[in-house]
C-alpha positions in Angstrom: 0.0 0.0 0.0 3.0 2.8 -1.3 3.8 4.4 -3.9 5.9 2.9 -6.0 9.7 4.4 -5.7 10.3 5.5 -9.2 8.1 8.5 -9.8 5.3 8.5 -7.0 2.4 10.6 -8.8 2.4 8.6 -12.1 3.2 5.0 -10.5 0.5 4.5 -7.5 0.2 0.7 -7.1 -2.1 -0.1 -4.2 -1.9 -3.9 -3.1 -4.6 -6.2 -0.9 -2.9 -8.3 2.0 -3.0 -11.5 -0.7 -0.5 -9.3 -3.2 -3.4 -8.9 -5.7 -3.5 -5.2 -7.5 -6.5 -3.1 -6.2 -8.5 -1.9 -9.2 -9.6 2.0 -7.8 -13.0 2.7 -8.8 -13.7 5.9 -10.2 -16.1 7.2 -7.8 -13.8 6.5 -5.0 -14.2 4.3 -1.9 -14.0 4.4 1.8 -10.8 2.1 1.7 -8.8 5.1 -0.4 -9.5 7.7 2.0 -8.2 5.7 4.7 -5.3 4.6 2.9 -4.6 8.9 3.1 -2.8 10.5 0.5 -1.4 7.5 -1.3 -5.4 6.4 -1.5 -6.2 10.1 -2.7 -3.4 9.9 -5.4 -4.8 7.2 -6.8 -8.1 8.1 -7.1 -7.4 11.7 -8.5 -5.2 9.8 -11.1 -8.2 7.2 -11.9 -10.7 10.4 -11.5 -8.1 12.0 -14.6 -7.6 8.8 -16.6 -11.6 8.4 -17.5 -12.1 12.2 -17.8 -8.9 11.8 -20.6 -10.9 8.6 -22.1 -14.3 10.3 -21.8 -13.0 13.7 -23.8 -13.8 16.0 -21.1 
């Protein structure tokens, strides 16, 4: 559950307890904004990636 070392904004990878990757849904979730800024990160990037895909 940290940002990866290389360049934190672009790189977020947030990981369950099993090691699986945790897909961040684009409305956010609870979990994120406990996870604090790393889980905010994450979402904002999501949040950018569908606007980018959408056109907007």
């Amino acid at each position: 559950m940290k940002p990866s070392e290389n360049n934190k904004q672009d790189q977020i990878e947030i990981k369950t307890k099993t090691g699986e990757l945790f897909n961040v849904p684009v409305e956010g979730s609870l979990g994120l904004l406990a996870l604090g800024y790393v889980g905010l990160i994450a979402w904002r990037k999501k949040r950018k990636e569908v606007k980018l895909a959408n056109g907007l």
